[in-house]
VODOTOR-655241 format. One record per residue: x, y, z of N, C-alpha, C, O in turn; residue in three letters. Coordinates in steps of 0.1 Angstrom, whole numbers, plus 5000, padded with zeros to 4 digits. Example, Ala and Ser with C-alpha at 12.3 -4.5 7.8 and 13.67 -1.06 7.14 Angstrom:
<pts>
513249435078512349555078513249675078514249675085ALA512849785071513749895071512950005079513450115080SER
</pts>
This chain:
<pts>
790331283745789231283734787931343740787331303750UNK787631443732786231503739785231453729785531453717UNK784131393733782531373724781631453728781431503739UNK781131463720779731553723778231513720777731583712UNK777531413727776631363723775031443722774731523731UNK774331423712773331493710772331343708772531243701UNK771031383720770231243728769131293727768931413728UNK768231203724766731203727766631233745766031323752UNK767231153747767431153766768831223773769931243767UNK768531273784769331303793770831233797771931273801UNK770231123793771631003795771731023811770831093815UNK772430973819772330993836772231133839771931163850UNK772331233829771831363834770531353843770331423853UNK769531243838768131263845768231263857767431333863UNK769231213863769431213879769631353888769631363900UNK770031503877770431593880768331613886767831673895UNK767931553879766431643883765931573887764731583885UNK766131473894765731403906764131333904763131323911UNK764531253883763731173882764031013878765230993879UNK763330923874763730813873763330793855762130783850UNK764430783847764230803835763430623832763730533839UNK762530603820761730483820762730433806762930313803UNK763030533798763330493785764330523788764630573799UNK765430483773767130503779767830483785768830563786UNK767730363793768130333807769430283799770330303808UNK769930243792770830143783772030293783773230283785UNK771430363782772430493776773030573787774230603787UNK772130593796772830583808774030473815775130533819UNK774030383815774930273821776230363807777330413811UNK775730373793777130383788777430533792778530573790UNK776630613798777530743801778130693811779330683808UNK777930653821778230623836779330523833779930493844UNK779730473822780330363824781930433814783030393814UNK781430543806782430553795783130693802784230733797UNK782630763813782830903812784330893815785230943809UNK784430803830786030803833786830803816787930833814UNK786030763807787330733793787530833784788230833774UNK786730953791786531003777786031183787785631203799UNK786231263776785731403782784531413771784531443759UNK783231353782781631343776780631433780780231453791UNK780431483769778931603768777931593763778131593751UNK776831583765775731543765774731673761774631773768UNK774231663749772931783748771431663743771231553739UNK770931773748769331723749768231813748768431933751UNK767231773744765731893741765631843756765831733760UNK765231993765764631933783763532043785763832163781UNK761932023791761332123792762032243798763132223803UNK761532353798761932413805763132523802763532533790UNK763832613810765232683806766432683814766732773823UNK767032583811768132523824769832533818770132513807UNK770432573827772032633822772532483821771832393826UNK773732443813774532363807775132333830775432423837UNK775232223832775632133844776632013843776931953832UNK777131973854777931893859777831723866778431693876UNK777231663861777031553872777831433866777931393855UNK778531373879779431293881780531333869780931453872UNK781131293860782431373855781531433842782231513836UNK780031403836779531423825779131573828778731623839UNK779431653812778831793814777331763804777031693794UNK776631823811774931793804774931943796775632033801UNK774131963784774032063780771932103778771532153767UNK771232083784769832073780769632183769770232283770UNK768832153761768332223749766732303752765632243752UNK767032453754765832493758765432593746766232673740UNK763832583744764232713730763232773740762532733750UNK763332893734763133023739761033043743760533083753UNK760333003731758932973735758632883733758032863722UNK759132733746758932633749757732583752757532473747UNK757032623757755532653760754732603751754032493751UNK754832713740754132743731754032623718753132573712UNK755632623717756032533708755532373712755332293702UNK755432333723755132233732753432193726753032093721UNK752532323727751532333730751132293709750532193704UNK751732393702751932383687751832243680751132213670UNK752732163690753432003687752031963686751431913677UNK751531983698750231883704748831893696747931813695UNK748831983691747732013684747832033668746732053662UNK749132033661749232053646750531963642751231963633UNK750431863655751531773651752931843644753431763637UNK753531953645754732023638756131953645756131923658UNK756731933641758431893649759231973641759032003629UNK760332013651761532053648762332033631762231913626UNK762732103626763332053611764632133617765232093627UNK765032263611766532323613766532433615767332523612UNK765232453626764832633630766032603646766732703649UNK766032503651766832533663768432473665769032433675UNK768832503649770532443645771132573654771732543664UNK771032653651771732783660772332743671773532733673UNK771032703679771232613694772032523693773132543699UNK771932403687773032323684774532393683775532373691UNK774432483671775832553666776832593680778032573682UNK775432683687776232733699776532613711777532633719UNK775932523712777032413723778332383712779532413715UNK778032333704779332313697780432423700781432403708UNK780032523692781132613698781832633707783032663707UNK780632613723781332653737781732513738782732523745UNK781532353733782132233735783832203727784832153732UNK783632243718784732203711784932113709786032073712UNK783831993703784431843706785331803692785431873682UNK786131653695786731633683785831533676786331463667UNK784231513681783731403675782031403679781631353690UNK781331433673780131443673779231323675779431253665UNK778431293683777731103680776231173682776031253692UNK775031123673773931163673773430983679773930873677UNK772231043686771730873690770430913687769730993691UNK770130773673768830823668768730893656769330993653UNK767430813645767630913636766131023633765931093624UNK765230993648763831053647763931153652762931223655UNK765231203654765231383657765831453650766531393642UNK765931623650766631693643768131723640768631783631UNK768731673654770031693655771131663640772131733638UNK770931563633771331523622771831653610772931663604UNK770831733609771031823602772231923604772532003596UNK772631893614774331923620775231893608775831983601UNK775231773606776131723590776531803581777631773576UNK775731923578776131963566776632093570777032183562UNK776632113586777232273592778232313599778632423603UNK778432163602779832133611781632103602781832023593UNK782432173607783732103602784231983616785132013623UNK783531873617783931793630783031663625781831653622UNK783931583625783331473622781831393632781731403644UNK780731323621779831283628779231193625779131173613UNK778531083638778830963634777430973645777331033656UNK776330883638774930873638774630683644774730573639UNK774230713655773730623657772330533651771630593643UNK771930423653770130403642770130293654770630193657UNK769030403659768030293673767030253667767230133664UNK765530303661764730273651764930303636766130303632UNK763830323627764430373615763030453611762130383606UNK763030563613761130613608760930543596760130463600UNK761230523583760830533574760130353572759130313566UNK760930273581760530123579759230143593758330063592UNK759130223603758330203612757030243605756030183606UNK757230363598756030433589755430313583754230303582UNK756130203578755730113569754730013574753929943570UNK755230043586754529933599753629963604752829873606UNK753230093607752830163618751430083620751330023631UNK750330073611749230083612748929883607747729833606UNK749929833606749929723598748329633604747629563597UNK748229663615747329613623746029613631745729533640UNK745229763621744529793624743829893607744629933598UNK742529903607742129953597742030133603742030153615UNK741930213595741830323594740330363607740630433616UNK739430333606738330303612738130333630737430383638UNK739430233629739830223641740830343652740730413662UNK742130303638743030403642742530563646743230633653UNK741230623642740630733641739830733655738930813656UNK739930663662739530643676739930733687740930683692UNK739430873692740130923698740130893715739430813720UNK741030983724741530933737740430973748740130923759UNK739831083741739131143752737631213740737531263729UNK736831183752735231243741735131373748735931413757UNK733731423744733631623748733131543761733931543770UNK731931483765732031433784733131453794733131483806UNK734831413781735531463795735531593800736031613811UNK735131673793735831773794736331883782736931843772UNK736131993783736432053768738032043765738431993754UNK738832103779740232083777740531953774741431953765UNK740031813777740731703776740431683764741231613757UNK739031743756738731713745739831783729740131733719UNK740031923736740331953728742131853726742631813715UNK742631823736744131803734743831613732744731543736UNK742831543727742231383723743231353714743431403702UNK743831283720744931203704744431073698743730993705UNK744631053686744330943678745630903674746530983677UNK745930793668746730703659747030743644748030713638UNK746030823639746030853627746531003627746931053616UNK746531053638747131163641748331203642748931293638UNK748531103651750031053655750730973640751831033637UNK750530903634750530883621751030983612751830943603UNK750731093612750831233605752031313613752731403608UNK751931283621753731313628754831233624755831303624UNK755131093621755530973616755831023604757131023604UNK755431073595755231103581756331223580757031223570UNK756531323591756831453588758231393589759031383579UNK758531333606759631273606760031173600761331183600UNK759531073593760031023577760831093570762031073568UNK760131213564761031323560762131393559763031393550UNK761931443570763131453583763931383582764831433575UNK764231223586764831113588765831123576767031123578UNK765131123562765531093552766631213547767831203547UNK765931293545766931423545768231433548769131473541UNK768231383565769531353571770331263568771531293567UNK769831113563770831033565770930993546771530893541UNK770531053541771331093525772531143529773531103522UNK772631223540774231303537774431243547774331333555UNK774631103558775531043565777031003559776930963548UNK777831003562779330963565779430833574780030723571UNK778830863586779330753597778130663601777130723605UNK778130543601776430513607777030393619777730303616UNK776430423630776430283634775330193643774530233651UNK775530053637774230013640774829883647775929883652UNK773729733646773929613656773329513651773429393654UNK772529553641771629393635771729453617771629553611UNK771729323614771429273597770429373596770329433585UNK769829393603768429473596768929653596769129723587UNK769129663605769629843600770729853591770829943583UNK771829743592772929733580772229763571772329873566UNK771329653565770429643553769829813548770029883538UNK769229823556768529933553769030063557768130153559UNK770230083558770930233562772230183545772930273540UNK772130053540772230083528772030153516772730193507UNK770830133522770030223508769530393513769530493506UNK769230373526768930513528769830623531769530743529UNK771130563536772230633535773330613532774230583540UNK773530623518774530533510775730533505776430473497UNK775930673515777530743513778430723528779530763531UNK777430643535778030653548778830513551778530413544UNK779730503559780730363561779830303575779330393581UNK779730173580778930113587779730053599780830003596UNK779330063612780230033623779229953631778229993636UNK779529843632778829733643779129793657780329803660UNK777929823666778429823682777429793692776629883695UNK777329683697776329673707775729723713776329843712UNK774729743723774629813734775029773746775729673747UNK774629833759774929823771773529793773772629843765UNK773229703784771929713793772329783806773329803812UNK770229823809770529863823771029793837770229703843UNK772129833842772729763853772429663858773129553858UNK770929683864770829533873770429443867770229343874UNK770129423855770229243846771329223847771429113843UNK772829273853773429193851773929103858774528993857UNK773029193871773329113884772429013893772428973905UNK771328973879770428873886770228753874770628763863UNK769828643879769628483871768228433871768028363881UNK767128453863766128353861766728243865767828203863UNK765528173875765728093884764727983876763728033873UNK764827843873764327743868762927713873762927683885UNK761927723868760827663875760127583867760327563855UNK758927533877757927413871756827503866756327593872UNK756527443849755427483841754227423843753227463836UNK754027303852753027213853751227363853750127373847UNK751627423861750227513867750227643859750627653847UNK749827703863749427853856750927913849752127943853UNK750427933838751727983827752028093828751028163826UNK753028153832752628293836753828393825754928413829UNK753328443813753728563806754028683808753228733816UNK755228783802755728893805756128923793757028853787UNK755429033787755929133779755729293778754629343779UNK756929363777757229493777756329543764756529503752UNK755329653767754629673759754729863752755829913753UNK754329903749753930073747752530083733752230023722UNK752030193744750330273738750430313718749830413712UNK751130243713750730273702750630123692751230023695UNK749730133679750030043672750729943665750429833661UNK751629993664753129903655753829813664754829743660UNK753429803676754529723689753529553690753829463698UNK752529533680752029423683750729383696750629263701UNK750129493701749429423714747829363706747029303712UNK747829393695746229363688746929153686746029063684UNK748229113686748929023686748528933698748228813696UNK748629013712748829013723747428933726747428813731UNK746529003724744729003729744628883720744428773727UNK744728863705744228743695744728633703743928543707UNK745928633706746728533712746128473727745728353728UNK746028573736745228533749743828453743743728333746UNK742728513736741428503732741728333731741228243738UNK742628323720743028183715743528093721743727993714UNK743628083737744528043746743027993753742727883758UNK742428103753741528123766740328003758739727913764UNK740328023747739327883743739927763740739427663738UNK740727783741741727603744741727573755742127453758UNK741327683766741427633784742627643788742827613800UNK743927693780745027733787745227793797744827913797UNK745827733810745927843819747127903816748227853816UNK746928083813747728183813747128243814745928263810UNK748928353825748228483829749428533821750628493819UNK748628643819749528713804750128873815749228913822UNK751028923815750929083824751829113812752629043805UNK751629233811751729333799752229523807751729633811UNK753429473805753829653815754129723802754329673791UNK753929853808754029993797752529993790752530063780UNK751429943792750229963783749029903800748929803807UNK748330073802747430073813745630033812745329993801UNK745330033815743529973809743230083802742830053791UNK743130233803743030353800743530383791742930483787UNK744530343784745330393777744530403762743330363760UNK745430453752744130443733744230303732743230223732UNK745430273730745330133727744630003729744529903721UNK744130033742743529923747742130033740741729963730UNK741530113740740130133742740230143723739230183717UNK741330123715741230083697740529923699739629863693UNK741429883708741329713709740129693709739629653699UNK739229723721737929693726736729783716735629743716UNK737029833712736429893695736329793684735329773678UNK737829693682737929643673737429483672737129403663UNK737529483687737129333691735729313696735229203697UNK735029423701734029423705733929323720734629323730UNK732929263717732529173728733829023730734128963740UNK734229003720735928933721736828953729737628873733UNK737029113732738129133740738329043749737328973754UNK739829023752739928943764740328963778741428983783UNK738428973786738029003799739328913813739628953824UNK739628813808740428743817741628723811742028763800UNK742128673820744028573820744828743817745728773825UNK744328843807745228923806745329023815744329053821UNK746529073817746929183830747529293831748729293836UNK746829443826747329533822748329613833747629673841UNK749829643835750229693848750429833847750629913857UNK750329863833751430003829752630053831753429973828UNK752930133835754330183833754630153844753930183854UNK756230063846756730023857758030053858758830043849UNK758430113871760030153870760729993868760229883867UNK761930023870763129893865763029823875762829703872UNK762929843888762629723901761329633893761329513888UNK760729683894759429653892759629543880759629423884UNK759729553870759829483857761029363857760829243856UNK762029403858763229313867762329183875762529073870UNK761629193883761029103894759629073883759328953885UNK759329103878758129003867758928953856758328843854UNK759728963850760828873843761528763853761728643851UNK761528833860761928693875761328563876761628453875UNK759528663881758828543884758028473873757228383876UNK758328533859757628473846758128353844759028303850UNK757228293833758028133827758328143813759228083808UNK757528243805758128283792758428423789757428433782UNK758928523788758828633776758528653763758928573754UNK757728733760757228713745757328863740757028943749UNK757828913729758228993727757429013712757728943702UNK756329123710755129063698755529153687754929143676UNK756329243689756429363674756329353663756929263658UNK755529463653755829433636756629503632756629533620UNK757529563642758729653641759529693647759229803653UNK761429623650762029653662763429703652763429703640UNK764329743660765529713659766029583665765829463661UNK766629633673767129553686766729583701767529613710UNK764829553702764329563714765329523728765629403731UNK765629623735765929613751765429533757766129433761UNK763929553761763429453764763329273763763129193772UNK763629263747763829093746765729073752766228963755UNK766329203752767829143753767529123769767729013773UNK767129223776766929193791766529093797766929043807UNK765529043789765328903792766028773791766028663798UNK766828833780767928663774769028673784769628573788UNK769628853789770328833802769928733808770328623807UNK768928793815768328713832768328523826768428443835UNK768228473811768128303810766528293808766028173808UNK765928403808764328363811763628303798762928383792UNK763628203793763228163778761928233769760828243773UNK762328293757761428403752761028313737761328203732UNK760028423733759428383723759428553717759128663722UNK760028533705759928703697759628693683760228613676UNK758628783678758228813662759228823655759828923657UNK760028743646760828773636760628913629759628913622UNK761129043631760729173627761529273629761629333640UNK762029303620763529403619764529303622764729203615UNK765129333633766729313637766329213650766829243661UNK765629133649765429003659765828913658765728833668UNK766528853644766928773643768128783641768728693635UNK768828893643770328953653770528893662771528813664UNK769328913674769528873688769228753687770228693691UNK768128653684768028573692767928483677767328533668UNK768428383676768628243667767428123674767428043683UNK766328163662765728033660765427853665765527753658UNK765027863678765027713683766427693689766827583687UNK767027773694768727723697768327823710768127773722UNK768128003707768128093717766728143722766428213731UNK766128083715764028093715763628083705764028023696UNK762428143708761628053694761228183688760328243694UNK761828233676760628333662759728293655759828193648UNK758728363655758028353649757228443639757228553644UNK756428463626755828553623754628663628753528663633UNK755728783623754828913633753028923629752828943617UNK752328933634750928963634750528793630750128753619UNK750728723641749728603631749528523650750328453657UNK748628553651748328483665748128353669748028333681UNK748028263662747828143656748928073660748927993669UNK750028113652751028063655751828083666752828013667UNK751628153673752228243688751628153699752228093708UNK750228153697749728043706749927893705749327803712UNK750527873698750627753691752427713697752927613703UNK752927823694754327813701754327843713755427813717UNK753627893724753327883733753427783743754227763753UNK751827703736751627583740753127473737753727423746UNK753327473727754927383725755827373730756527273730UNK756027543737757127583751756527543763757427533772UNK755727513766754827493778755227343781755827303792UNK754627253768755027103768755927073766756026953762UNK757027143767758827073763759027173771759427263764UNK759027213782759327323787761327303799761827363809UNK761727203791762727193795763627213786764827243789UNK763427193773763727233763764227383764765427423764UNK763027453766762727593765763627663776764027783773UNK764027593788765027623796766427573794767427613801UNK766427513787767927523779768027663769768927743770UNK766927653761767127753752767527903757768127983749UNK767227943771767428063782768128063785768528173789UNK769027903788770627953796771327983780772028083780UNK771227903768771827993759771628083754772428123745UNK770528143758770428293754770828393764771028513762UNK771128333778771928433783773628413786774228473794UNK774128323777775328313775775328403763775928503766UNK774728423751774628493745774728653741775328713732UNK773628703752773828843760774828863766775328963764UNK775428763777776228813786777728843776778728913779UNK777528773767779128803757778328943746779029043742UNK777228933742776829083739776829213741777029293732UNK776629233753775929333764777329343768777429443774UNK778429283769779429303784779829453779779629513768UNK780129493790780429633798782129683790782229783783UNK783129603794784629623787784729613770785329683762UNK783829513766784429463755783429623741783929663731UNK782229663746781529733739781829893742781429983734UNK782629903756783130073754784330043749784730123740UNK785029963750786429973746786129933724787029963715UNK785229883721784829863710784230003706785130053700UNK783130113707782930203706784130333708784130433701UNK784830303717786030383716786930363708787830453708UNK786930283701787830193689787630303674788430363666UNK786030273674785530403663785230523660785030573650UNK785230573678785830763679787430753674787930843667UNK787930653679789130703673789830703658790530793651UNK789430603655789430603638789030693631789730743622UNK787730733634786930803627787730943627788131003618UNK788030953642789031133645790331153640790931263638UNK790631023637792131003633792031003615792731083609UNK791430933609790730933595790331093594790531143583UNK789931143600789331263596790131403595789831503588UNK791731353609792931463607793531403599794531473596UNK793531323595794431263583794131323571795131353563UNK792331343566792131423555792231543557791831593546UNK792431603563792131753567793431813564793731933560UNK794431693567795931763564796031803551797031853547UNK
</pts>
């Protein structure tokens, strides 16, 4: 069985270039884990102009267009993305691949538009969904704000001219909405993991048949255990964050503020979002003299050792979004047993069940976050039951056998359904 996957990411290809990928880590373990099963090809948008390669049994195909540069430079300044100017490219791996089964991961890129050019069946993965994130995007901030740019003319003309805003970024969101939609009108195959993309790949793509399949986590959650500790002294929080609006950190700050006048001791650390970053400097715009100068701890982007070991030494997880699928980050945590707190928002109440696996709560309302906080703090043995069943939970989710051999279940159907009509 040959597939041919078309990725936002490299999938373990990243290791060909001798970097440490931050995102995607989940997709790697499934190349690395599926390739012995299968003859797997991999294409991807990669800077640069690099020939189709070999690593470990996976062939990588990188996707380079011709004035990368330029087009790079275009993106950044008139916000433009890809629509069906670089199908050609696509056309031609296909051709030199020959696969019997096409899998797109993702519906915020262009690869989709394949669908209607291919005689080879294709089957669409849904990590986010643009059209419900659009809906979200700004949920949490007034326009006012969002229009806050990254860099003023003091820095610099160059830094000035390439200053990103939210509202800008916003207007990229919009295009790919578009985009998004286009594509998955003509889906056939979809597959997703929570009530929430079922629901809504209903209606937006309503000709397509629906396949439940988990994911894989990155390796080493599987091989470590949140270790039980005492909550008596300093509470100490971990959540996986990122520099844009819709992920909840205006959630994050209300929450600390709210803590911090109750006299709570907590220290809150917050990776993927740096003191520098827009987000923080929309925050301190919006809060003014409120921001919260203490307890909180900005680390930024942390490779996987790193974050691994503050999930370790944490006492809760909090996971604040007003828009997920099925966040990585909250699953990594319910591996390791570490007792979490997550926004009921999208497909979270997939993963984690209500007072049994942690505690949900309503997205953007800080009030109540701090409030459940404190309630995990004072039952906090409770809360450590709740972590060993949430990583009984994952560990029957996430396993390694039961979800390639389940995924390989629906290449084959799908390939087999499809020479069946063809006859």
């Amino acid at each position: 069985m040959k597939i041919l996957w078309f990725s936002n990411t490299p999938a373990n290809g990243i290791r060909h270039f001798d970097h440490e990928s931050v995102k995607g880590g989940w997709l790697q373990s499934l190349d690395e884990l599926i390739q012995d099963k299968i003859e797997l090809h991999v294409a991807f948008y990669y800077p640069g102009h690099f020939s189709s390669f070999t690593y470990g049994k996976t062939t990588y195909h990188p996707i380079s267009r011709k004035n990368w540069k330029i087009a790079s430079l275009k993106a950044t300044l008139l916000n433009t993305i890809v629509h069906k100017e670089d199908l050609g490219i696509y056309m031609a791996i296909i051709q030199k691949v020959q696969p019997d089964l096409i899998h797109i991961h993702g519906t915020e890129n262009p690869f989709g538009y394949l669908l209607q050019a291919v005689d080879v069946p294709v089957i669409i993965s849904i990590q986010g969904i643009i059209n419900v994130y659009l809906h979200k995007y700004s949920i949490g901030f007034e326009d006012q704000y969002l229009n806050t740019s990254s860099k003023t003319i003091n820095d610099g003309i160059k830094h000035y001219m390439f200053r990103e805003n939210f509202l800008h970024s916003k207007k990229g969101f919009r295009a790919m909405q578009k985009r998004e939609s286009e594509i998955l009108v003509n889906a056939t195959h979809i597959i997703g993991r929570t009530n929430w993309d079922r629901r809504v790949t209903n209606v937006l793509a309503p000709l397509s048949k629906y396949y439940h399949s988990d994911e894989l986590l990155r390796s080493s959650f599987y091989n470590q255990e949140w270790q039980e500790r005492n909550a008596a002294g300093r509470f100490i929080v971990f959540t996986t964050n990122d520099n844009n609006p819709y992920k909840g950190f205006e959630t994050i700050c209300e929450t600390v503020l709210l803590l911090n006048q109750l006299k709570f001791d907590v220290e809150w650390r917050v990776a993927g979002i740096a003191s520098g970053d827009l987000i923080v400097k929309v925050m301190k715009k919006k809060m003014g003299r409120r921001f919260p100068l203490k307890n909180l701890v900005l680390i930024g982007k942390q490779p996987e050792k790193t974050i691994l070991q503050n999930l370790l030494d944490a006492h809760l997880y909090v996971m604040p979004s007003h828009i997920e699928n099925s966040p990585n980050n909250l699953c990594e945590a319910m591996m390791l047993g570490l007792p979490c707190l997550s926004t009921f928002a999208g497909g979270t109440d997939s993963l984690l069940e209500n007072t049994v696996s942690g505690i949900l709560i309503q997205d953007g309302d800080p009030w109540s976050m701090a409030g459940a906080m404190i309630e995990i703090k004072e039952n906090y043995e409770q809360a450590i039951k709740r972590g060993k069943k949430a990583r009984e939970i994952a560990l029957s989710r996430h396993d390694h056998n039961k979800n390639i051999e389940n995924l390989l279940g629906i290449y084959t159907s799908i390939i087999h359904n499809f020479k069946r009509n063809a006859v």
